[in-house]
C-alpha positions in Angstrom: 8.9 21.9 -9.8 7.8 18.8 -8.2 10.4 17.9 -6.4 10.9 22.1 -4.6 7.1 21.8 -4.4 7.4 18.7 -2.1 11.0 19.4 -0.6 9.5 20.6 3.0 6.8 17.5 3.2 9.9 15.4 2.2 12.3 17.0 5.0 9.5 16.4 7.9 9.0 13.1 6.2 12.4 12.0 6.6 13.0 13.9 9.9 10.4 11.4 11.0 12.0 8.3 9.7 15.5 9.0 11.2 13.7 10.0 14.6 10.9 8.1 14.9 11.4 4.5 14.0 11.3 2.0 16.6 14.2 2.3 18.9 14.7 5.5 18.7 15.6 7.2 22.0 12.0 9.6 22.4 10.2 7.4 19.6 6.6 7.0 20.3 3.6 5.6 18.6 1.3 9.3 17.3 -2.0 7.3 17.0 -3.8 7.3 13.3 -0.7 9.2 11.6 -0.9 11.8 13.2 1.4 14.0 15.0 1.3 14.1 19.0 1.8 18.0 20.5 5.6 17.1 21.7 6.5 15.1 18.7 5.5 18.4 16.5 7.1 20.4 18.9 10.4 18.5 18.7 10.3 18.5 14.9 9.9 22.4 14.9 12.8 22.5 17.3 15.1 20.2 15.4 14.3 21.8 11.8 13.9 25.2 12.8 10.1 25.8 12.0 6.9 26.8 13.6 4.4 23.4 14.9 1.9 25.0 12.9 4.6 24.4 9.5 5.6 20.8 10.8 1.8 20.0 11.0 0.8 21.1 7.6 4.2 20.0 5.8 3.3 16.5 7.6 0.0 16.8 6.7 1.1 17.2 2.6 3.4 14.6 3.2 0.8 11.9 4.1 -1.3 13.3 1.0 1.4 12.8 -1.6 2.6 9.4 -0.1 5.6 10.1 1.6 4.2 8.7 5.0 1.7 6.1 5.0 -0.8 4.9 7.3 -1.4 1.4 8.7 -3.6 1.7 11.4 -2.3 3.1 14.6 0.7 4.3 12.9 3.0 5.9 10.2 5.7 4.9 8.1 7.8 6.1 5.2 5.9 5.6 1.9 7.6 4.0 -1.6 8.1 7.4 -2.8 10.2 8.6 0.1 12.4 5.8 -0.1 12.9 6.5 -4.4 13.1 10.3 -3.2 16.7 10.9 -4.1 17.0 8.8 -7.0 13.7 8.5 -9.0 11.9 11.6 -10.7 9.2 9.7 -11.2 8.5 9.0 -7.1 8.5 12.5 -7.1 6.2 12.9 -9.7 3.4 10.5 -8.4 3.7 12.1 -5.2 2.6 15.2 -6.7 0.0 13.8 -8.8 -1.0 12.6 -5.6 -1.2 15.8 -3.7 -2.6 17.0 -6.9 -5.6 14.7 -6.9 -6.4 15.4 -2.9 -6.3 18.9 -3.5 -9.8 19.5 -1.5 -8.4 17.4 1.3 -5.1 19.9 1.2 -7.1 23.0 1.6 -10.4 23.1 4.2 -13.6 23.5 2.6 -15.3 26.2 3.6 -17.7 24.9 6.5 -20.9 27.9 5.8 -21.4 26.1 2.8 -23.6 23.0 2.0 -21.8 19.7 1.5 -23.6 19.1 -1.4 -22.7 22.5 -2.8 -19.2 21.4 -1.9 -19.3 17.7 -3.5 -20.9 19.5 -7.0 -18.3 21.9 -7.4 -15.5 19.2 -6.8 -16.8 16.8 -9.2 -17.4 19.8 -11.9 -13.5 20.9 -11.3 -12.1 18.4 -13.8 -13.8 19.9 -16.6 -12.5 24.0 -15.3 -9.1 22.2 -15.4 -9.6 21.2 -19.1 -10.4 24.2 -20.2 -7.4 26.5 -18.6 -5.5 23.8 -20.2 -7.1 24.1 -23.4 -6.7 28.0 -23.2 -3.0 28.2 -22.6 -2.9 31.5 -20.6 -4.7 33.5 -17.6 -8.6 33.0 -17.6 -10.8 35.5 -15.8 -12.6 34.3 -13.0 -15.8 35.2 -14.4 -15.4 32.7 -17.5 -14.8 30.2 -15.0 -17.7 31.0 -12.7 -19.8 30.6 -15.6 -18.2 27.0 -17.1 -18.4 25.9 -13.8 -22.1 26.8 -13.2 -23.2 25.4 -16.4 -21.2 21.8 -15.5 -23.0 22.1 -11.6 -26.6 22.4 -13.1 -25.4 19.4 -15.8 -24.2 16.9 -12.9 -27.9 17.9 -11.3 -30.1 17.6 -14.4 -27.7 14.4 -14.4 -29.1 13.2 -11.2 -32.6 13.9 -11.7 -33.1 16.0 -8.6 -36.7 16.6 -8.7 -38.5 16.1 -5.5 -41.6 13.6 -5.0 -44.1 14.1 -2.4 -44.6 17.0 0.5 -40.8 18.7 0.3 -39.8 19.8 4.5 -38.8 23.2 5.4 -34.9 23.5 4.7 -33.2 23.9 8.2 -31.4 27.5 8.4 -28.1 25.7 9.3 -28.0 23.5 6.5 -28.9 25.7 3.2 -30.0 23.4 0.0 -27.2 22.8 -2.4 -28.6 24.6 -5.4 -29.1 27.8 -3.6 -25.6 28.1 -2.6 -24.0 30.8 -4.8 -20.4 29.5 -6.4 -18.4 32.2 -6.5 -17.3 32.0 -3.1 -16.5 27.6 -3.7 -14.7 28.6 -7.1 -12.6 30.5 -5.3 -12.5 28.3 -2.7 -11.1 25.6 -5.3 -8.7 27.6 -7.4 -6.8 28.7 -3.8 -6.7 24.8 -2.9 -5.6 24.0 -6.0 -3.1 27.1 -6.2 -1.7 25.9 -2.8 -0.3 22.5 -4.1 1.1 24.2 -6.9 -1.2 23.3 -10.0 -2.0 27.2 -10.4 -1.5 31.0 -10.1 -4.7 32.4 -8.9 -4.7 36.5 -8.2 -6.1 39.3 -9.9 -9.5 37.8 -10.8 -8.0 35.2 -13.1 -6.2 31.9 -12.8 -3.5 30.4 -15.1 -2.5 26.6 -14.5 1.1 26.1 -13.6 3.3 24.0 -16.2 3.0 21.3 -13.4 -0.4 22.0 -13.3 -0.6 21.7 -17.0 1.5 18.2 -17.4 -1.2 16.9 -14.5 -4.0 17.5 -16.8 -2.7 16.0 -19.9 -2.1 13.2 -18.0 -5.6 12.8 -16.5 -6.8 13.4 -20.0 -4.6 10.9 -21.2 -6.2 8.5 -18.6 -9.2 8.9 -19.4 -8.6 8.0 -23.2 -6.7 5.0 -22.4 -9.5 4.1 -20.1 -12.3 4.3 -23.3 -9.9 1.8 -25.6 -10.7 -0.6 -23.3 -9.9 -3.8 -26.0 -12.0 -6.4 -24.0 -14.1 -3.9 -22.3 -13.7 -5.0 -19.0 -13.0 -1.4 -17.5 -15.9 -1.0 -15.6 -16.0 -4.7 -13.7 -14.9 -5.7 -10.4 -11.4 -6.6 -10.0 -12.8 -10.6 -9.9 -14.8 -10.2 -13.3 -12.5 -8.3 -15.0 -9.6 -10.9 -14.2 -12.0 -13.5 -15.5 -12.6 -11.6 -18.6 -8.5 -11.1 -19.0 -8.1 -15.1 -18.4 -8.6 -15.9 -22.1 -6.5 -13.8 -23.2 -2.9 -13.4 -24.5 -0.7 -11.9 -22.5 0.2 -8.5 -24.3 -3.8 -8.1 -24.4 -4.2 -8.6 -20.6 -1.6 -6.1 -20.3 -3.4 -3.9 -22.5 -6.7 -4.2 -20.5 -4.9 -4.6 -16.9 -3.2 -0.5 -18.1 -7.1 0.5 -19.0 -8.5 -0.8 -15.7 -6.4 0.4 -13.6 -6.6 3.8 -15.5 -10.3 4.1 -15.1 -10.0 4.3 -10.9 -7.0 5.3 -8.2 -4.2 3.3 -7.8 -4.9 3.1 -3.7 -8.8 1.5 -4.2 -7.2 -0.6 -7.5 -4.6 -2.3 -5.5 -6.6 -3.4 -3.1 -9.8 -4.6 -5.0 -7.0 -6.7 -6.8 -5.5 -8.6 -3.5 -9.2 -8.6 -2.4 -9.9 -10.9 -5.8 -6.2 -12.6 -4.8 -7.4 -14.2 -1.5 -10.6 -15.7 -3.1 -10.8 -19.1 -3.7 -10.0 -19.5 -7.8 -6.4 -19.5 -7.9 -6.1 -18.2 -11.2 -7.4 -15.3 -10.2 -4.9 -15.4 -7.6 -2.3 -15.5 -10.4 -3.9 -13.2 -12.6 -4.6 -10.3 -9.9 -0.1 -10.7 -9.2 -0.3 -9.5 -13.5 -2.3 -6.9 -13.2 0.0 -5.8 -10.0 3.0 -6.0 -11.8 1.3 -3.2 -14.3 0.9 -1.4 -11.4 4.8 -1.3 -10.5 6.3 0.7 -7.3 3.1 1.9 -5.7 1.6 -1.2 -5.3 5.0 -2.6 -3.0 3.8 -1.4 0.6 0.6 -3.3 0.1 2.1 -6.3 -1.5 4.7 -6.5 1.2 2.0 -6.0 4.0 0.3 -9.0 2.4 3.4 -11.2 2.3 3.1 -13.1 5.9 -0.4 -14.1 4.6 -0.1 -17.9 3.7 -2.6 -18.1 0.6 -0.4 -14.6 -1.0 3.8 -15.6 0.9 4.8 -17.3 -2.8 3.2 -14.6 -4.9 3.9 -11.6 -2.9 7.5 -12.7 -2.3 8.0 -13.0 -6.3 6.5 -10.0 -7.5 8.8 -8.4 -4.8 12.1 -10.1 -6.0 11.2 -8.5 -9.1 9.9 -5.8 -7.9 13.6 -5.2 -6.6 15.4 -6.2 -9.6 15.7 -9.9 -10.1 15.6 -11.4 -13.1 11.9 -13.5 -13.1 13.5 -16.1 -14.4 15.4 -16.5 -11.2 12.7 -14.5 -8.9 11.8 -18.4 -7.8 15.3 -18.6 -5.9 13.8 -16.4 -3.2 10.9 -19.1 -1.9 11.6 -21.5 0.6 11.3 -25.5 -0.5 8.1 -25.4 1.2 6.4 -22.3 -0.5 7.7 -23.7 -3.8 5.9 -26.5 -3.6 2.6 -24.7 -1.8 3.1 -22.7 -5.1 3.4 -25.6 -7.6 -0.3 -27.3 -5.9 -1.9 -23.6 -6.1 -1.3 -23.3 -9.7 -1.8 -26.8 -10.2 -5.4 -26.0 -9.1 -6.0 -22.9 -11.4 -4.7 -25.4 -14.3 -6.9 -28.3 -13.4 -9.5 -25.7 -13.0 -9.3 -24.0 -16.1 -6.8 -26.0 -18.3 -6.6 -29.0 -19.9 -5.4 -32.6 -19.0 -2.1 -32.3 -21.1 -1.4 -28.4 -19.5 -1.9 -30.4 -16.1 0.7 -33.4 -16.8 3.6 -30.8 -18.0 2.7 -28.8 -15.3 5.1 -31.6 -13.5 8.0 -30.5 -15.6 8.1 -27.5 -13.0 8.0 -28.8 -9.7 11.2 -28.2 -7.9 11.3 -31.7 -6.6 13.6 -33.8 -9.0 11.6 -37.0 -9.0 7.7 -37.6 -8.9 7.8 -39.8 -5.1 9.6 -36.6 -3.8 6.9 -33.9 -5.3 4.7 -36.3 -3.8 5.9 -36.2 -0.2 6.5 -32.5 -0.2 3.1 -32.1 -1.6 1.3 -34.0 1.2 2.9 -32.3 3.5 2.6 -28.8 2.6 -0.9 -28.3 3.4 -3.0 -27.2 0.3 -6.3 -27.0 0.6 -6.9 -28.1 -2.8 -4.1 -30.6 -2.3 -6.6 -34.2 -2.9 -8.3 -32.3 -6.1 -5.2 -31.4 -7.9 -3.6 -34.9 -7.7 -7.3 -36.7 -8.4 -6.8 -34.6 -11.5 -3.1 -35.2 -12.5 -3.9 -38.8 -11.8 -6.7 -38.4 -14.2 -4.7 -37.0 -16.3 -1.4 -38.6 -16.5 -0.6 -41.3 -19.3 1.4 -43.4 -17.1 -0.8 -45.8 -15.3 2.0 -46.5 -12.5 2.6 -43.2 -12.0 -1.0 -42.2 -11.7 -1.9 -45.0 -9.2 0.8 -43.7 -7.1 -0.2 -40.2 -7.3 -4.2 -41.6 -6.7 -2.7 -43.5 -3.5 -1.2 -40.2 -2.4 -4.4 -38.2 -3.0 -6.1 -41.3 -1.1 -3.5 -40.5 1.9 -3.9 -36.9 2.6 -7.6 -37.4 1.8 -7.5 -40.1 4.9 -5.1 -38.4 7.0 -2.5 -41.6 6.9 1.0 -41.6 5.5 
């Protein structure tokens, strides 16, 4: 159902890609995404529909994640890319039509926003209970659910005015005294239009699609409240911290619940936000909670791979993002970001480790002897470079090899050689 559901977006989607991309005779830059009059009007041509059908299959497309958006222009999204050979891709592009279902279908503009915003965030709990009811519900059930979860979120919110309350302007009615019979059925079309219902009749019925969505939402949301460590409702930075002393399985466990608790789009980011901070560990950590992400974090982990502080961990978690054994993921660095590597994690170590963690830490450098890391090290350019070897020297048994790693520490310090 997914995959017919999505098959037009998918056809524009790829028309685009085989059309558009840079050297294409006729390919042009659209400007935020979207489509210019003659590239629309080509598309209809070439596939045989109306503009006004390339335009709102385009339009779905870039809601389920088959185009992306990077500034001034459009490209073809993970999903597009797994289209022929992963369910799944097809899935999450759903889901992810599913979830933007207001964005798929106008709101109605006589309406106050508020109105609009109440409604929207009192859906979730409609959707629960056509799930729980396993057949057609009549619109008047709804209505009545969905009033008593509107007047909840406001009771929530504690809407009761202080002071002299102004004159409500005609064009811009207050959000309670909107009536919500006209914005549930404003929803259950929206939603009826990316396929999670039937709606007709004066009674709505959720799709099997439909269905599966809200069992997984549901699902979410109890994963989300077994939070082990309870960091679910941090930051990206203070949840990473809280995962630090943890074992691995565990940080798995709490990296699933985080990133269950918010989208995948806003969670991605937060974490390479926390990545290009200054603790390395974080750095590391925030790469572990992107591998639990998996294939819809790749276009923003690739976008960040030409940034110097991210190039070694970026380019890993894309080796095995692609199918490389980890154990051998290291094959695809340069000398140079091997070694920029070995000081950054050097650095969380000395930062959060202990001495003896620090002095195997040597054991994987890529250099073969200790005067070689040395050089390489120097040269690379760390910015924590003179701290990590003041460290290992402090830390290191071997009083020869730890004045020669203090008189390298001395030399980048210095500038000399």
């Amino acid at each position: 159902m997914a995959r017919s559901g999505l098959a037009a977006a998918a056809r524009v989607a790829h028309w685009a890609d085989a059309a558009l991309r840079p050297g294409r005779d006729g390919a042009s830059p659209d400007g935020k995404g979207t489509l210019s009059d003659a590239t629309a009007e080509r598309a209809a041509r070439d596939l045989g529909l109306t503009v006004a059908q390339v335009r709102a299959d385009w339009d779905t497309a870039r809601l389920a994640g088959l185009v992306e958006v990077h500034g001034d222009s459009a490209r073809p999204g993970w999903r597009l890319r797994a289209w022929d050979r992963d369910d799944s891709a097809v899935l999450r592009g759903w889901v992810a039509l599913f979830d933007a279902w207001s964005l798929a279908h106008p709101e109605p503009e006589q309406h106050a926003h508020g109105a609009v915003s109440d409604v929207v965030s009192a859906l979730p709990q409609v959707l629960s209970f056509l799930q729980l009811s396993a057949g057609p519900v009549p619109m008047e059930q709804l209505l009545d659910l969905l009033e008593q979860r509107v007047t909840e979120l406001r009771t929530e919110r504690c809407e009761i005015p202080y002071g002299p309350r102004p004159e409500p302007l005609p064009a811009a009615p207050p959000a309670e005294d909107t009536p919500l019979a006209p914005l549930l059925d404003w929803a259950l079309h929206a939603l009826a239009s990316v396929g999670a219902l039937t709606y007709g009749d004066g009674q709505a019925t959720l799709t099997p699609l439909g269905n599966w969505a809200v069992w997984v939402k549901l699902e979410q949301i109890c994963v989300a409240a077994q939070s082990p460590a309870g960091n679910i409702e941090q930051a990206a930075e203070d949840m990473l911290r809280g995962c630090a002393q943890l074992r691995p399985n565990a940080a798995r466990d709490e990296y699933r619940a985080w990133l269950a608790a918010r989208p995948v789009g806003s969670a991605v980011t937060e974490l390479l936000g926390a990545a290009r901070g200054d603790d390395a560990l974080l750095r590391g950590l925030a790469f572990e909670a992107l591998r639990v992400v998996g294939a819809p974090a790749e276009p923003d982990v690739r976008a960040v791979a030409d940034e110097p502080t991210l190039r070694p961990y970026a380019l890993l978690w894309l080796a095995e993002h692609d199918g490389i054994d980890p154990e051998d993921a290291h094959e695809v660095l340069t000398r140079e970001e091997a070694t920029w590597l070995w000081v950054d994690t050097a650095a969380a170590v000395a930062d959060h480790g202990e001495a003896p963690m620090l002095v195997r830490h040597l054991e994987s450098a890529v250099q073969p002897t200790v005067p070689m890391l040395l050089d390489e090290v120097r040269a690379v350019g760390h910015p924590r470079t003179v701290q990590v070897l003041v460290a290992l020297a402090a830390a290191h048994p071997d009083p020869a090899l730890a004045k020669a790693v203090r008189r390298a520490a001395f030399q980048v310090h210095t500038g000399g050689s």
